[in-house]
C-alpha positions in Angstrom: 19.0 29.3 2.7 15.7 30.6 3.1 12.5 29.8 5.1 9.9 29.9 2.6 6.2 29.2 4.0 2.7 31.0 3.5 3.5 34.3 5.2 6.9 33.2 6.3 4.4 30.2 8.6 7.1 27.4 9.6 6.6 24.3 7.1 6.5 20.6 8.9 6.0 17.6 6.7 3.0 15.3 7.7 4.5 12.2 8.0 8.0 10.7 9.0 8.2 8.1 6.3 9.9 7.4 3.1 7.5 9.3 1.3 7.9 12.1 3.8 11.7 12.4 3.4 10.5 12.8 -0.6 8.7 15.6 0.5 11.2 17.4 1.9 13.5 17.4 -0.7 10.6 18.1 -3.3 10.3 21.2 -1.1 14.0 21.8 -0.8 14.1 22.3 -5.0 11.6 25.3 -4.2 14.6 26.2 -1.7 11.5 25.4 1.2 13.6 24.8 4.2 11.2 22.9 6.1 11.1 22.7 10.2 10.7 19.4 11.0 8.5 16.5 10.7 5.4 15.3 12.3 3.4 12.3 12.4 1.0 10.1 14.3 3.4 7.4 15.1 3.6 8.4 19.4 7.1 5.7 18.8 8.6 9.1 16.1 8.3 12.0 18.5 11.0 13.5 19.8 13.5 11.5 17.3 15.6 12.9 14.3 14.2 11.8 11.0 16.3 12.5 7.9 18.2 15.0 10.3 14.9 17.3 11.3 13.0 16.4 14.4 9.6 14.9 14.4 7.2 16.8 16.6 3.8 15.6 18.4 0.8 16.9 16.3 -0.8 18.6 19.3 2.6 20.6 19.8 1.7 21.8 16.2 -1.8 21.9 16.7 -1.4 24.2 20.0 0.5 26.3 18.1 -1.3 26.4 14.4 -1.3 29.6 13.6 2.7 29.8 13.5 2.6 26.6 10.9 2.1 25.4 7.5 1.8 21.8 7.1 2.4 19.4 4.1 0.9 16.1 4.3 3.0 13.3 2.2 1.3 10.2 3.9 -0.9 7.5 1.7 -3.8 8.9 4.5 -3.4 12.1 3.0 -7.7 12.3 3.3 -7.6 11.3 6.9 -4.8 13.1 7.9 -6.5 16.7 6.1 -9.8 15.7 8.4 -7.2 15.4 11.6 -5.6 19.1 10.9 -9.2 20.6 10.5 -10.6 19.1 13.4 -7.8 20.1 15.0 -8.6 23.6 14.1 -6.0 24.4 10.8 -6.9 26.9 8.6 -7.5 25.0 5.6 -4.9 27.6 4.0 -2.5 26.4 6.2 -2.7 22.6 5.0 -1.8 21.7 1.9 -1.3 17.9 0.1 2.1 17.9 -1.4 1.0 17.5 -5.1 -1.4 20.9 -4.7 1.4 22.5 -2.9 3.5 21.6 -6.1 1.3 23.1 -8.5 0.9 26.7 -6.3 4.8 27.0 -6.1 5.1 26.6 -9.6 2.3 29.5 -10.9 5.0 31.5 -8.4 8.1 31.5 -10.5 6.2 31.2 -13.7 7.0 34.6 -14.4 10.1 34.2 -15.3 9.0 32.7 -18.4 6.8 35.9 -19.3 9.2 36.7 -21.8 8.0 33.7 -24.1 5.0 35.1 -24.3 5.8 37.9 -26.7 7.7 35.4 -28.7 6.5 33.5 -31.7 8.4 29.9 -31.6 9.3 28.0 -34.3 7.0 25.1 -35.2 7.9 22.0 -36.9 6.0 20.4 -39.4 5.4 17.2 -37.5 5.1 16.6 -34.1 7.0 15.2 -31.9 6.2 12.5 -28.8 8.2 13.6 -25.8 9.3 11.0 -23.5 10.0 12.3 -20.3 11.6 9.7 -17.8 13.3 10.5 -14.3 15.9 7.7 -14.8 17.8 9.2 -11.2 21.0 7.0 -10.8 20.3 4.1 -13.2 17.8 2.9 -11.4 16.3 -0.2 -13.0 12.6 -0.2 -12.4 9.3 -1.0 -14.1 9.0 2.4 -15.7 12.8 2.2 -16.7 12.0 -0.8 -19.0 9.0 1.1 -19.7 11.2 3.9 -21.3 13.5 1.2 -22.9 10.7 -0.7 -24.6 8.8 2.5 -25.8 12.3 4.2 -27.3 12.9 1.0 -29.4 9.5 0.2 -30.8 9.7 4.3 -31.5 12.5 4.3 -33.2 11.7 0.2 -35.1 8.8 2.4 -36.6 10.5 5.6 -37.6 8.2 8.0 -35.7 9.3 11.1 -34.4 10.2 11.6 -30.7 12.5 12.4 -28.3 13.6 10.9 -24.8 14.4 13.5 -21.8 16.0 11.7 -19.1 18.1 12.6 -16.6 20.1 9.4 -17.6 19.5 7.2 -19.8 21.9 4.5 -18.5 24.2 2.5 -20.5 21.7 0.0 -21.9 19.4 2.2 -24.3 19.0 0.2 -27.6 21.7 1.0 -29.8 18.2 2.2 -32.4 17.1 4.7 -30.0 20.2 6.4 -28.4 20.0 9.2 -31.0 16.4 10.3 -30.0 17.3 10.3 -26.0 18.1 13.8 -24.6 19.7 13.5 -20.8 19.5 16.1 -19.0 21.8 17.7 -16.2 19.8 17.2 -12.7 22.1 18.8 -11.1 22.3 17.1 -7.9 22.7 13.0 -7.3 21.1 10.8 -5.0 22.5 9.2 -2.0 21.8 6.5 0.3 21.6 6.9 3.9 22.0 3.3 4.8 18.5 3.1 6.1 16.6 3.1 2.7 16.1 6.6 2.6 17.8 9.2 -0.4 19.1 12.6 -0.1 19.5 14.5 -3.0 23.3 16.6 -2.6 25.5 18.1 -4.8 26.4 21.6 -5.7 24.4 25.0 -5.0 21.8 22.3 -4.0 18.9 23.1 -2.6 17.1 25.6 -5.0 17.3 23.0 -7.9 13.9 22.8 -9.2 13.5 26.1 -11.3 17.4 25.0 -13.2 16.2 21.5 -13.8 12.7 23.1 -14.9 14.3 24.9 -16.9 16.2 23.5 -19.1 13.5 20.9 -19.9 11.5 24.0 -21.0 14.2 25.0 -23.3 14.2 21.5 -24.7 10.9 21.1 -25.4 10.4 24.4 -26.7 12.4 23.2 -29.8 10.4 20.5 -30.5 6.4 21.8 -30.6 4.1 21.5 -31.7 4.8 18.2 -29.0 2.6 15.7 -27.3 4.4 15.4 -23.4 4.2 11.9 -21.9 5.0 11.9 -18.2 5.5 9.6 -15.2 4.5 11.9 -12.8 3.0 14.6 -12.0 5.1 16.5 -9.5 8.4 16.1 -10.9 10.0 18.8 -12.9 9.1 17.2 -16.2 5.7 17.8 -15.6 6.0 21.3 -14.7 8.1 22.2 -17.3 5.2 20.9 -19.4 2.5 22.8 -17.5 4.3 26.0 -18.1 4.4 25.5 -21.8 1.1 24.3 -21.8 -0.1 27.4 -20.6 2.2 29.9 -22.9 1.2 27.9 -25.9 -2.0 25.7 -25.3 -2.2 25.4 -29.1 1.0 23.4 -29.2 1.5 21.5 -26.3 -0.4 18.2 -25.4 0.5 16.5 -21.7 -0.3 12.9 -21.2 0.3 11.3 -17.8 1.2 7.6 -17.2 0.3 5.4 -14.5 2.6 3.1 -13.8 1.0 1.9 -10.5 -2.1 0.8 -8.7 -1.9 2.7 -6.3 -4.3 5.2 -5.2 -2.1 8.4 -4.0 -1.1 7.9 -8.3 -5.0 8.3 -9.1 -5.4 11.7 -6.8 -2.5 13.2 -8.2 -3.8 12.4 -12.1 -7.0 14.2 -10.8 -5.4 16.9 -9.3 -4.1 17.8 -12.4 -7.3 16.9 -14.9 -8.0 20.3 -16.2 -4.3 20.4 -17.3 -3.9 17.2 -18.8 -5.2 15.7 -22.3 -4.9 12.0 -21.5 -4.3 9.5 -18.9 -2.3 6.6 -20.2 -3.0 3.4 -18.6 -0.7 -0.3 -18.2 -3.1 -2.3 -16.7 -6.7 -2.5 -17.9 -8.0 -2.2 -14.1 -6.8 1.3 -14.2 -9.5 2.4 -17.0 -12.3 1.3 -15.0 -10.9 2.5 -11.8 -10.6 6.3 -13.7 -14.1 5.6 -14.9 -16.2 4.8 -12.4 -14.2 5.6 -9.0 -13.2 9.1 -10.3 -15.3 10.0 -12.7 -12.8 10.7 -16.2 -14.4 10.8 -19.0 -13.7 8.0 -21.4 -12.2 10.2 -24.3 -9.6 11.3 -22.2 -8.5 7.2 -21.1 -6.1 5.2 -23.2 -4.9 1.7 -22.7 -2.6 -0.8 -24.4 -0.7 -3.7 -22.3 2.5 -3.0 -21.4 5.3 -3.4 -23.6 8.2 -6.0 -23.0 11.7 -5.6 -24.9 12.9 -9.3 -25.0 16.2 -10.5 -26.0 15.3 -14.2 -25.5 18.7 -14.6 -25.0 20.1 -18.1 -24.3 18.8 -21.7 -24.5 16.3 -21.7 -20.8 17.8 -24.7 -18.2 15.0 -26.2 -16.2 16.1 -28.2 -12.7 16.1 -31.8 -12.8 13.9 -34.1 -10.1 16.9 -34.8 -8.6 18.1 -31.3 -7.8 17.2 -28.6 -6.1 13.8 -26.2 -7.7 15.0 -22.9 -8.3 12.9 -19.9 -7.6 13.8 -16.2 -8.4 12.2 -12.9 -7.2 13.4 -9.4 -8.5 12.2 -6.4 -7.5 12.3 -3.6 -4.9 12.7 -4.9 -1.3 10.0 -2.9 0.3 7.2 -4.1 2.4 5.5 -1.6 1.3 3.0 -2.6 -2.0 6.3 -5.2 -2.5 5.2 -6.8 0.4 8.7 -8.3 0.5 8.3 -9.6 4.4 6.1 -12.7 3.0 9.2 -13.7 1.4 10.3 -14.9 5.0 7.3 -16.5 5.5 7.3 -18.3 2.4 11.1 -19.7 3.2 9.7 -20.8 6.6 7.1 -22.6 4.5 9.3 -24.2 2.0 11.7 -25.3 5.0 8.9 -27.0 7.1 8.0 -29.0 4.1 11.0 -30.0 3.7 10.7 -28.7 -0.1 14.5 -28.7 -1.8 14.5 -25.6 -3.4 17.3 -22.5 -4.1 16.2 -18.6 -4.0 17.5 -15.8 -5.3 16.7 -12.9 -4.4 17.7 -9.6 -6.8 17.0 -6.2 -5.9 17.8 -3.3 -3.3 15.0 -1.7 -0.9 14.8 -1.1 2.7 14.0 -4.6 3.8 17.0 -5.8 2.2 19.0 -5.5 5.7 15.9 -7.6 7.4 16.4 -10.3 4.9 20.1 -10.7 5.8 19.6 -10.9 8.8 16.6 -13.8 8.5 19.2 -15.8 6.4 22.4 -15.1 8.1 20.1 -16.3 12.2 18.9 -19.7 10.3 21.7 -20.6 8.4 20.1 -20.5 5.0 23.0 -18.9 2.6 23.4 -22.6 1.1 19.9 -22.3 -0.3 18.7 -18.2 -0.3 20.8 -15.7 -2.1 20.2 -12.3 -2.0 21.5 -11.4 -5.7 21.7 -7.6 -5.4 20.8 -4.9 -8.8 20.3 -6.8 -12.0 20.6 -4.8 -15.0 18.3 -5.1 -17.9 21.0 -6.8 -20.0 21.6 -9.4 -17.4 18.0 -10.5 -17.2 18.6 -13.2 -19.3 21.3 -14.7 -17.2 19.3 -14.1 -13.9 15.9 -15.7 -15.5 17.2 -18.8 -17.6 17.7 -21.5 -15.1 14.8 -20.3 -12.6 12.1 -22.5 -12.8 9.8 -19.8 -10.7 8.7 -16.6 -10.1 7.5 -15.2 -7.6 5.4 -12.2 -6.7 4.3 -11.1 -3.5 3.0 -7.3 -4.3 -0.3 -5.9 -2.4 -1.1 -4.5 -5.8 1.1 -3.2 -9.0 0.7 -1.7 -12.5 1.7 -3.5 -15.0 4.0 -6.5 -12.8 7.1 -5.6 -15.6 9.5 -8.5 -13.2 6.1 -11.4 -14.1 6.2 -10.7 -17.8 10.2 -10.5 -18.4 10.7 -13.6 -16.2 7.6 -15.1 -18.1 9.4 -14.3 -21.5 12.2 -16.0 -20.7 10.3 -19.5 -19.8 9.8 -19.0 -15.9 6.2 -20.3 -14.8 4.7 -17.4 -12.6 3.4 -17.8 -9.2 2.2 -14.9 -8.0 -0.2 -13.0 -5.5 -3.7 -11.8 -7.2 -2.6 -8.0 -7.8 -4.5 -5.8 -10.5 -3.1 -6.7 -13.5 -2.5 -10.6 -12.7 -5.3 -11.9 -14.4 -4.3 -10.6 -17.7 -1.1 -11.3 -17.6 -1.6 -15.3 -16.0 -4.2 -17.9 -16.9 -4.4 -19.4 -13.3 -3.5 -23.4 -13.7 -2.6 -22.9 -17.2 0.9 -20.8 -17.5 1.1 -20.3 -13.7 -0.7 -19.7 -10.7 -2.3 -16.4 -9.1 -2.9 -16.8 -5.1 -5.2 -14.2 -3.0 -3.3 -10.9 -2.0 -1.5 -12.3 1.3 -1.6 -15.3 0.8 2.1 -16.9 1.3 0.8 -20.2 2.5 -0.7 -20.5 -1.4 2.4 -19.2 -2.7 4.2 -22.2 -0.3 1.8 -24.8 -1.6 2.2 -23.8 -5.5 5.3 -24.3 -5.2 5.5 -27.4 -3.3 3.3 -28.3 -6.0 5.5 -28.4 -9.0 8.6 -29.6 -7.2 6.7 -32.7 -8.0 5.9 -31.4 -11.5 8.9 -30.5 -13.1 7.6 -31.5 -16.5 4.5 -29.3 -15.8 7.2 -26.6 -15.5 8.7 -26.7 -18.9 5.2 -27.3 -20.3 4.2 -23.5 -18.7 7.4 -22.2 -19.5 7.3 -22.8 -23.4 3.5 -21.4 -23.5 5.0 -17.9 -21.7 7.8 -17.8 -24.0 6.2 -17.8 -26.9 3.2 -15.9 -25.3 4.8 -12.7 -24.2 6.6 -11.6 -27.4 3.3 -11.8 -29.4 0.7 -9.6 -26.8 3.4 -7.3 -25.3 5.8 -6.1 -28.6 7.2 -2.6 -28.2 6.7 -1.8 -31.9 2.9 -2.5 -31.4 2.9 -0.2 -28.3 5.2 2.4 -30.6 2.2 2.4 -32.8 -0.8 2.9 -30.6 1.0 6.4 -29.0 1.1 7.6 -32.3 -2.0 6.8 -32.4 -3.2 8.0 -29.4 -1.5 11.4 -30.4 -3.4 11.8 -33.5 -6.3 11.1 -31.2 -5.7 13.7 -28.9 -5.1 16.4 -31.8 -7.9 15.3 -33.3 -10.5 17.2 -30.7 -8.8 20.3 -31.5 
């Protein structure tokens, strides 16, 4: 395999994380073998991390000439100031997302054939849904996909899903539209929360996956692309069409999270991009007035929510236990998913007689274990595991609660589906969780942090379990009228005749 650097410099990721080990195998599909890792953490250096060693930054520092360096860190800003006061060409350090982007104008050439080529156009066009559903994963932007394909297909418009999979719960309406895609390569778990991509003639995987999206979307311009990200090969198979046929391609990115490192990257990539598609309202004035978009090129309608409603909704009794549910990733990390100790410790010192479940797979997942397993709490907290779309009904209808600890989110998907089944919210104060709860009224929204709140809310309505079914019936009824997928369906048609429109 080759080493493949700016003039054949050794590559070291900046930053021996999660999002670091992401890096390297982003860089491994552009069959960039890196070095090693390095990082600021003094407790990394000298260690293996995702089998490379992480090096001191002076050792690459004394040496910088001989290096390139890719920062993948959330301090991507700080950590660009460290490598030029350290003395780094600024040609030798690169954020990953740029670094992207200047691979890719590299093996655009081999699509210079297209260029002489008239393709054929159809006589409407066609929204293009591209999704990275890698190993089933059930996530926020998975229901995203699920919701948008059946309000699509409820209203007859034209589209098509790319996906690597799309699982084995599309709607039965929609399955005919979706278009998987071979990645190649699978995921696997390393036991410690961390992924490697393997599989056959892998690394070098990038330009195959890249191209046979191009192919696929090739046959269906003229085409508006609506993306998840922006450094994945669905993105870059839409840059590269955009820029052999900029008279037939449109490329809309969607941000699915609060988080700032999604706001650089959508910058980044402004000039190349028509629209920014946004699920929480925070996120319009955010592109607004923090990074300067112009309004035209912002679009916003709430989430979407595909809910069965499925089964009669059990509430607990005074006399037995409250039940509380949380499902999402078990990451500290945004999730914030170490307050959920805190919040038991809470519950247990006021002697509260509650039962938690606790669904979902992340890092912190072995941490929480081992919390239940050393205080003997398997009688009251659960750790429930993956829950599939179809089997949130039978997860959600005899919780009374739900609860949220995030740092910030996009649109919270597990707050609305748990509301639409009758659960009463209780959740920290992330970007979106005005709009989706009326504090005191259908739930209760607690400062960022603040588990002893979340403690107290619910220590609140064990003594209220009325209260709770009186919530619950307003969010069931609620969601299903402000978050249908068929009125979502129709604003990204909208939104596409929009975008043509300036043309």
């Amino acid at each position: 395999m080759e080493k493949q650097g700016q003039d054949n410099k050794k590559v070291v990721v900046f930053g021996a994380s999660q999002s670091g080990n992401k890096a390297m195998r982003r860089l491994e599909d552009f069959n960039i073998i890196i070095e090693g890792f390095t990082d600021n953490n003094t407790k990394k250096w000298g260690k293996q991390f995702s089998g490379k060693p992480v090096f001191p930054p002076e050792e690459i520092f004394r040496d910088k000439d001989s290096y390139l360096i890719i920062i993948s860190s959330v301090y991507e800003d700080e950590i660009m100031q460290q490598c030029l006061d350290a003395g780094m060409d600024k040609d030798s350090v690169y954020i990953l997302e740029d670094f992207i982007i200047r691979q890719t104008g590299i093996f655009m050439e081999q699509y210079s054939y297209l260029k002489g080529i008239k393709p054929y156009v159809n006589s409407r066009r066609t929204l293009v849904i591209t999704v990275p559903n890698k190993n089933n994963e059930y996530s926020g932007v998975t229901s995203w996909m699920y919701s948008v394909a059946y309000g699509l297909a409820s209203i007859n418009a034209k589209f098509i899903i790319l996906t690597e999979d799309m699982g084995d719960e599309m709607p039965s309406c929609a399955v005919q539209h979706v278009i998987p895609y071979n990645s190649y390569a699978f995921e696997e778990d390393t036991g410690d929360g961390i992924r490697i991509r393997t599989g056959k003639d892998y690394p070098g995987l990038y330009k195959k996956e890249t191209d046979s999206l191009v192919h696929m979307m090739l046959q269906n311009l003229p085409c508006t692309v609506i993306t998840s990200e922006t450094y994945g090969a669905e993105y870059v198979a839409a840059y590269i069409l955009k820029k052999l046929f900029p008279e037939l391609v449109k490329v809309v990115t969607v941000i699915h999270s609060d988080e700032r490192a999604r706001y650089k990257r959508g910058i980044w990539h402004e000039k190349n991009l028509d629209g920014y598609l946004c699920v929480a309202e925070s996120s319009v004035e955010k592109w607004e007035k923090e990074y300067n978009v112009p309004s035209w090129k912002i679009f916003y309608h709430e989430f979407p929510v595909l809910c069965t409603g499925e089964g009669k909704h059990v509430y607990s009794k005074a006399s037995g236990p409250l039940r509380l549910g949380f499902l999402g990733r078990l990451e500290v990390n945004a999730k914030r998913c170490d307050l959920l100790v805190k919040i038991i410790q809470e519950l247990e010192k006021k002697k509260i007689n509650y039962s938690l479940s606790i669904a979902g797979e992340g890092s912190y997942k072995e941490e929480l274990k081992k919390f239940i397993e050393e205080n003997s709490l398997q009688d009251r907290v659960e750790l429930a595991g993956f829950v599939k779309h179809s089997s949130l009904g039978k997860f959600w209808n005899d919780k009374d609660i739900c609860i949220i600890t995030s740092d910030y989110e996009g649109s919270c998907t597990a707050v609305m589906e748990a509301m639409s089944y009758g659960v009463v919210p209780v959740v920290t104060n992330f970007s979106s969780a005005g709009r989706l709860v009326t504090d005191g009224v259908d739930g209760y929204i607690v400062p960022a942090g603040d588990y002893i709140g979340i403690a107290d809310k619910i220590s609140s309505l064990s003594c209220s379990r009325d209260l709770i079914e009186k919530m619950g019936d307003i969010n069931r009824k609620k969601i299903p009228e402000e978050y249908s997928p068929e009125g979502y369906a129709a604003y990204l048609v909208k939104m596409q005749e929009q975008i043509w429109k300036r043309d």
